[in-house]
C-alpha positions in Angstrom: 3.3 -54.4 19.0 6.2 -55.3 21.2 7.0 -52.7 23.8 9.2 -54.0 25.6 12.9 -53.9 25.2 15.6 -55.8 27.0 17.0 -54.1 29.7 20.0 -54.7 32.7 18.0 -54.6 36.3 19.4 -54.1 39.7 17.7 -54.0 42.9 16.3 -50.4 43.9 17.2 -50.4 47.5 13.4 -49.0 48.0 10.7 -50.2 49.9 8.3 -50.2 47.4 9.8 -51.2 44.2 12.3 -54.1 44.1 14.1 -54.0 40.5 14.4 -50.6 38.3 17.1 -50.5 35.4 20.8 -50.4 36.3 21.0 -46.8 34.2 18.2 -45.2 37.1 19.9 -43.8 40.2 17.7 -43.2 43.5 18.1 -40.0 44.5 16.1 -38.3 47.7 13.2 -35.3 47.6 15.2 -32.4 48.7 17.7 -32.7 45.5 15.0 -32.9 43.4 12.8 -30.0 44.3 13.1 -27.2 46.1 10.1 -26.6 48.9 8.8 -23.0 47.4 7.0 -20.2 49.8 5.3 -17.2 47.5 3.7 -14.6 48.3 0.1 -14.1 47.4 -0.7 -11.8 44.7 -3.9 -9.6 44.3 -5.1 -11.1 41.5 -4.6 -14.9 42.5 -7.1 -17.4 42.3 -7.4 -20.7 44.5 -5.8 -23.5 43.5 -7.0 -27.0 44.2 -4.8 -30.4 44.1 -7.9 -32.9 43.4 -7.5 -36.6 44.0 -6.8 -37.1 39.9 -3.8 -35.6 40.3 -5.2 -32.5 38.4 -3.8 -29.5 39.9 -6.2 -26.3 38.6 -7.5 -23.1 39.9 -10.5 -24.5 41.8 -13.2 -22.5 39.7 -11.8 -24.4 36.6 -13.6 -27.6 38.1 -16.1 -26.4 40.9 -16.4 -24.6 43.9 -19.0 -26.6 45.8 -17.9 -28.9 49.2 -15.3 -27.2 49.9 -14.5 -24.2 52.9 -13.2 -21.1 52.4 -11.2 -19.5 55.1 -12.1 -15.9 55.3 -8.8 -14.3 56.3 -6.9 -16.7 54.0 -4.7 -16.9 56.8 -0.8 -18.5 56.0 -2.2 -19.0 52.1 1.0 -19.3 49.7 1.5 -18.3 46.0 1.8 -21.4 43.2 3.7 -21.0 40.0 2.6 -23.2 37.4 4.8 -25.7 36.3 5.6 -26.7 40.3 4.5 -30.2 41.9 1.9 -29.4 44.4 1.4 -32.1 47.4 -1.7 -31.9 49.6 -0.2 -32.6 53.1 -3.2 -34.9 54.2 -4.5 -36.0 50.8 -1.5 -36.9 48.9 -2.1 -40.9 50.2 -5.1 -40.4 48.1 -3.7 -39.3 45.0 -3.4 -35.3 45.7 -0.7 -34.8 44.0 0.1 -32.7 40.7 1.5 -30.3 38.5 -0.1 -26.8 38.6 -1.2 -25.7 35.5 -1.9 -22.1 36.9 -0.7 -19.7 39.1 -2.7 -18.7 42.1 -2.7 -19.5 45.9 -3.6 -22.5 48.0 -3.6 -23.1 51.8 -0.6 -23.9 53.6 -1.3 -27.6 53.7 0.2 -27.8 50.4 3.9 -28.0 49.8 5.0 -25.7 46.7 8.2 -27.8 45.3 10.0 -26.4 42.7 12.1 -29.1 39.9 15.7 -28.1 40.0 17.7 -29.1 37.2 17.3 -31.8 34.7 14.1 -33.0 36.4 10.7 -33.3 34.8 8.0 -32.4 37.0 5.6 -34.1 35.4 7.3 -37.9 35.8 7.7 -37.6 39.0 3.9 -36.4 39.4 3.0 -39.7 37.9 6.1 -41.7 40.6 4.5 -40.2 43.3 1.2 -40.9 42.4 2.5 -44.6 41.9 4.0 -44.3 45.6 0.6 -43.1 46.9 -1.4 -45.8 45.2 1.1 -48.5 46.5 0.7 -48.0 50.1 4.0 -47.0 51.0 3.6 -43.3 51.1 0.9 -43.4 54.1 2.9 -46.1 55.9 5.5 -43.7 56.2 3.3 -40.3 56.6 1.7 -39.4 60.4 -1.5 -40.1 60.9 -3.4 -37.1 62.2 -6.7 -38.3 61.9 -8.9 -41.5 60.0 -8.7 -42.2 56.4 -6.2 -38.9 56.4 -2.0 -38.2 56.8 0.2 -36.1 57.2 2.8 -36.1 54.5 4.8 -32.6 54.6 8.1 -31.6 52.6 10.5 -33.4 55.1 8.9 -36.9 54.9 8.9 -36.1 50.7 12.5 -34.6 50.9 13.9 -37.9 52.6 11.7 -40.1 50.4 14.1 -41.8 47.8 12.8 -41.5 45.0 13.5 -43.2 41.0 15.4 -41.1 38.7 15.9 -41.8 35.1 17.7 -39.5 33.0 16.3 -36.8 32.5 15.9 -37.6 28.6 13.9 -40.7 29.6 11.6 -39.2 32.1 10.5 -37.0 29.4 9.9 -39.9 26.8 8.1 -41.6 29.8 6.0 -38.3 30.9 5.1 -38.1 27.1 3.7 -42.1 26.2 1.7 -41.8 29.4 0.7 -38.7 28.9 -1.1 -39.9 25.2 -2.1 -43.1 26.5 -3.6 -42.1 29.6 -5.4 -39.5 27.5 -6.3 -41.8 25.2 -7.6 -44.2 28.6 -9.2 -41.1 30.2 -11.4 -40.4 27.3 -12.6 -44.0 27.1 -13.6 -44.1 30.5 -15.4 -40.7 30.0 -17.5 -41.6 27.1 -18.8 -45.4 29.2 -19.3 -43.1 32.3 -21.4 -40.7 30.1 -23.4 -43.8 29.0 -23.9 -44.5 32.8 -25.3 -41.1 33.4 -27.9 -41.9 30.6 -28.9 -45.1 31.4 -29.6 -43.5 35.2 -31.5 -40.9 33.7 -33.2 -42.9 31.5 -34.2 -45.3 34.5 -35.8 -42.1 36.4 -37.5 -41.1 33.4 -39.0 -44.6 33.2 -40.0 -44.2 37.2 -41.5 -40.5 37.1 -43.4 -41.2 34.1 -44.6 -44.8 35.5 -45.7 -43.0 39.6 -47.3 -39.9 37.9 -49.4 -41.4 34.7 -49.6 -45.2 35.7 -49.4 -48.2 33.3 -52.9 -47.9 32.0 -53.4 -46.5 28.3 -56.1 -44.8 26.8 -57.1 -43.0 30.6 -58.4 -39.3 30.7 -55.5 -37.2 32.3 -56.7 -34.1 34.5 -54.6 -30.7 35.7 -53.3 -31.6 39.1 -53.3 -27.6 39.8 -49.4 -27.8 40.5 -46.7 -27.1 37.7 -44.7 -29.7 38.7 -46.8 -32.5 38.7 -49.0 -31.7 35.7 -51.3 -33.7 34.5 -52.5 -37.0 36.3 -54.9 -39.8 35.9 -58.7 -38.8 36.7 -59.6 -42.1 38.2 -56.6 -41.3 40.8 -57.8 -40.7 44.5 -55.5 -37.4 45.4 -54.7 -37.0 48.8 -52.2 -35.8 51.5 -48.8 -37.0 52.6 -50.1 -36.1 56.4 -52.8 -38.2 55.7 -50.4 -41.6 56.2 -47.5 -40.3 57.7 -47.5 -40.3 61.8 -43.7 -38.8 63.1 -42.1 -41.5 65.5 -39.3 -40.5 67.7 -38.3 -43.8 69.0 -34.4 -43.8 70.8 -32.8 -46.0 73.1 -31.9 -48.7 70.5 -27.8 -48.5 71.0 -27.8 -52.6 70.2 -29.2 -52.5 66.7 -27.8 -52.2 63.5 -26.9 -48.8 62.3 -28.3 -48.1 58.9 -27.7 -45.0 56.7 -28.7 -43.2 53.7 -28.1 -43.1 49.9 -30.1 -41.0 47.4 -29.0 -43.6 44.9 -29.7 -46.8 46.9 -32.1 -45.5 49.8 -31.7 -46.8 53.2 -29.4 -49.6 53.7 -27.1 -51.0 56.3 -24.3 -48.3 56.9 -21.5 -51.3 56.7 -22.2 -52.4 53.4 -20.8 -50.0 51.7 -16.8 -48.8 51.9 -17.7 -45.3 50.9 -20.0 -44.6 53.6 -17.8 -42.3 55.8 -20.5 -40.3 57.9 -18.6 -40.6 61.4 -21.1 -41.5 64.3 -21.0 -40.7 67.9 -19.8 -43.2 70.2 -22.9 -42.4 72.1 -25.8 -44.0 69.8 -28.3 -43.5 72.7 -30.0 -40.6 70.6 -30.2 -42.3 67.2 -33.8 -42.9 66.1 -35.1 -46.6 65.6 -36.1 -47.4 62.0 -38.4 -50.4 61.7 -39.1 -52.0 57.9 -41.4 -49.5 56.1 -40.8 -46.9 57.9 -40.0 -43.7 56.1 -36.5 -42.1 56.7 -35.8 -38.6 55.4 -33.0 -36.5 55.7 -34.4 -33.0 55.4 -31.5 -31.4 54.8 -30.9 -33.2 51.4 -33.8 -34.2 50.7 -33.9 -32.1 47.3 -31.2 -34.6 46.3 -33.4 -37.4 46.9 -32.0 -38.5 50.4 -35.6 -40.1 51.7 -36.6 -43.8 51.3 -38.9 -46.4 52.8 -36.6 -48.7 54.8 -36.6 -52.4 54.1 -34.0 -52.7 56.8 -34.8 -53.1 60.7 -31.6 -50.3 62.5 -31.3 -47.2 64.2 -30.3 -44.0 61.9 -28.6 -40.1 62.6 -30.8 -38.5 65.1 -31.0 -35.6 62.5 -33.8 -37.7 60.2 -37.4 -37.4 60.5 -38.8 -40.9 61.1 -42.6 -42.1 60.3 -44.4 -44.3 60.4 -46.5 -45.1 57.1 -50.6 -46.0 58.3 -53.0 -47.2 55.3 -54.4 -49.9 53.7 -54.3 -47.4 50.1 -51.0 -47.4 49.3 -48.2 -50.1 48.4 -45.0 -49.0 50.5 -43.0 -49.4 47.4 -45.3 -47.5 45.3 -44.8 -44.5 47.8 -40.7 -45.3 47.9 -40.7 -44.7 44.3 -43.0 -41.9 44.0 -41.5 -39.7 46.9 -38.2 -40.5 44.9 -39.4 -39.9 41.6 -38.0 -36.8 39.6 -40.9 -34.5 40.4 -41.1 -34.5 43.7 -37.5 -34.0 44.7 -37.5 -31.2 42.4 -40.4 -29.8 44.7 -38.2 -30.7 48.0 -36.0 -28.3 46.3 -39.0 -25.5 46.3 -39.9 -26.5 49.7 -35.9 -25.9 51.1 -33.9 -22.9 52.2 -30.6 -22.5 52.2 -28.7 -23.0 55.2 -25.4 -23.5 53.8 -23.1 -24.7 50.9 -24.5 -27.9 49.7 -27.3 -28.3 52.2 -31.0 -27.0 52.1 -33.7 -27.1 55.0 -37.3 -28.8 54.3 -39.5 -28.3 56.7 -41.4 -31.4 57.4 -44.9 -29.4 57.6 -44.5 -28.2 54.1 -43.8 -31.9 53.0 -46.2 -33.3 54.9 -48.9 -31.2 53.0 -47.5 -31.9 49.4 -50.2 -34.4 47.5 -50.3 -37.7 47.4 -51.4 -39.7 44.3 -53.3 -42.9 44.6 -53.8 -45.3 42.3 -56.1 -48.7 43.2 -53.7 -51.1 45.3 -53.5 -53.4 41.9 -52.1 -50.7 39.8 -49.8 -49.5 42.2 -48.4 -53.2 42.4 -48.5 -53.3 38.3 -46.3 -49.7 38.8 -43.9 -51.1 41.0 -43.6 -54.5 38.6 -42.8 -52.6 35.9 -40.3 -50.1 37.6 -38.4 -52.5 38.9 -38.6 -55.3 35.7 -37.1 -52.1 33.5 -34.9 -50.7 36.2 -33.0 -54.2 36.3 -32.1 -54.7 32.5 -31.1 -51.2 32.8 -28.9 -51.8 36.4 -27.3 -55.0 34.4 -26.6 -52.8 31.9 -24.9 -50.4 33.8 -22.9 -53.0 35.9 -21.4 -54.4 32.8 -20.2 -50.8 31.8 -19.2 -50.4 35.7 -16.7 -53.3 35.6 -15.1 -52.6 32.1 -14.4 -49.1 33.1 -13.0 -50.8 36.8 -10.8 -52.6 34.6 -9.5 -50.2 32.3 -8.9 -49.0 35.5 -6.7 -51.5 36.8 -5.1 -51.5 33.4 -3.9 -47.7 33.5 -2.4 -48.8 36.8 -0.4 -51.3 36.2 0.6 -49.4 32.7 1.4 -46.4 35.3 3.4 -48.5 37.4 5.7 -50.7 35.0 6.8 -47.5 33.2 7.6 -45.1 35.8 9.3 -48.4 37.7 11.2 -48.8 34.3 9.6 -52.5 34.3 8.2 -51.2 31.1 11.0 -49.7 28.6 9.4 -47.2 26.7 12.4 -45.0 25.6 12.8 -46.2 21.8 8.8 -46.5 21.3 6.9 -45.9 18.6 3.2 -46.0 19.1 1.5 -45.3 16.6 -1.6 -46.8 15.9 -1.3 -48.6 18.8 -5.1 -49.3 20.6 -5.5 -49.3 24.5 -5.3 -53.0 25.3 -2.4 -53.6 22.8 0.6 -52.3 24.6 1.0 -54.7 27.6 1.3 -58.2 27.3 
């Protein structure tokens, strides 16, 4: 299906965008919208602009990670139907329609459409802005990886205007195909989430019964472990570990920690924002099999044997591991396995949202299974011979939803620049991949 259509372009006169169609004016924030400032009612919920663009009362999605001022002091009323700009996270994509009314903070701005303008296209423009670049080279920088984009840098920012007959045409393809984009990506990210659980399922089952069959199981005594192998010698963590508090190391690599990938270098990942001190006199040393926990998440699965020499957050418990009855891998995958982080989680308190407190003398006295050297060697094999035809699995999923991805993008951009003429469409029966050439 053909859906293009041919169109007079001129130049845009914008930073960002070079040609939109001749018909389009540019036209500034401030005659747009009009910067809103409610009060707050009793009976108004919190509102959250999340990075989707989805602008929601906060309980609609969750209510973990984030901090809630007591006095609420300077909070503002929203109105749904009005584009909602988080002040420091709009370069990230904070930027929405509210479908609610409620409150938020005063970092948002509150903008109200004046006439003949759809809130919803220029949701999706200013989304496009933000994901171009342009919108936090001309925001202040208050602080890394963060902006400040108020209502006067948005009420001077010239924005694309179609009529307002075509930005509701535009606001209504997108809306189905991104829909229809959105769902797709859902149902491979679901498969994700099964093929990790199934990969942890394969681990706890493979550290807990071994890869023997036909063995006489016993009661290990503790509901979570149930039963294990009676040929097993069943022992004490405290019984290998030995606390090291090793500092001084400023020169070596900094390392950090994942509860998906363990401990690795802290530069190769781009996600990995933990800010450190400029002062890394006080970070512990971490030599190779070494185990690194951090206590305060350890329910989530954030401990590891290190395969990487580095220093790590002085908060982590270092120790060294000291016997000739257990493969370090082995113990890597049975302190990770599904069983005992849910017994971290019994062995934590609460000490705030998000984080729990594990005391290292109740882990240290938690049991420690041990199969003969060989088996634990055969365990490790076959973890890690599943685990990969799983993790290629996964990977291939990973990249086709990256570039469905990249697809929605470019879709995004083309039609809100008008590089895309959707105005006399008809699409149906139209499949994802079949609508841009």
């Amino acid at each position: 299906m053909n859906y293009t259509k041919e169109r007079k372009m001129k130049e845009s006169g914008s930073k960002w965008v070079k040609y939109i169609p001749s018909h389009w004016k540019v036209v500034k924030g401030k005659y747009l919208f009009k910067l809103m400032n409610h009060s707050v009612r009793e009976q108004d919920d919190i509102v959250t602009a999340f990075r989707d663009g989805q602008v929601t009362l906060r309980k609609n999605r969750r209510t973990d990670g984030f901090t809630n001022s007591i006095k609420e002091s300077g909070y503002q009323g929203v109105r749904k139907g009005e584009l909602v700009i988080h002040a420091m996270d709009a370069f990230a994509g904070a930027i929405g329609v509210s479908d609610s009314d409620g409150k938020c903070t005063p970092v948002y701005s509150i903008c109200r459409p004046k006439y003949n303008v759809n809130p919803y296209y220029f949701s999706y423009l200013l989304r496009e802005v933000a994901r171009s670049g342009y919108l936090i080279s001309i925001a202040r920088g208050i602080r890394k990886r963060s902006t400040d984009f108020r209502f006067n840098e948005f009420a001077n920012l010239r924005l694309l205007c179609p009529p307002i007959e075509e930005q509701n045409i535009i606001v209504s393809f997108l809306d189905e195909k991104v829909s229809k984009i959105e769902s797709y990506i859902n149902i491979k990210e679901k498969q994700i989430k099964l093929l990790e659980e199934l990969k942890k399922t394969n681990i706890n089952s493979l550290v807990l019964k071994g890869v023997y069959k036909n063995r006489e199981f016993i009661d290990s005594g503790m509901d979570w472990l149930g039963k294990i192998p009676k040929d097993w010698e069943v022992s004490k963590l405290k019984a290998i570990l030995k606390v090291k508090h090793v500092k001084n190391c400023p020169d070596k690599n900094l390392l950090s920690i994942y509860r998906e990938y363990g401990v690795i270098p802290k530069d190769s990942r781009n996600d990995n924002h933990n800010v450190e001190s400029d002062d890394l006199s006080s970070y512990k040393y971490v030599e190779k099999g070494n185990l690194v926990i951090n206590k305060m998440k350890a329910w989530q699965g954030s401990l590891a044997i290190s395969e990487y020499e580095g220093i790590i957050s002085p908060a982590y418990i270092i120790c060294n591991v000291s016997s000739d009855k257990v493969y370090n891998k082995y113990l890597h995958y049975l302190l990770r396995s599904k069983a005992y982080i849910r017994a971290y989680k019994r062995l934590s308190y609460g000490v705030r949202t998000g984080q729990w407190d594990m005391r290292f003398h109740d882990f240290k006295n938690l049991p420690l299974l041990l199969p003969e050297i060989k088996e634990q060697k055969e365990i490790v094999n076959k973890i890690e011979g599943v685990s990969a035809s799983i993790n290629n699995l996964i990977e291939s999923y990973q990249v086709e939803i990256e570039s469905i991805k990249e697809y929605k993008n470019t879709l995004i951009s083309k039609v809100v620049t008008g590089n895309l003429n959707v105005s006399e469409l008809n699409s149906k029966g139209s499949d994802i991949h079949g609508f841009l050439q």
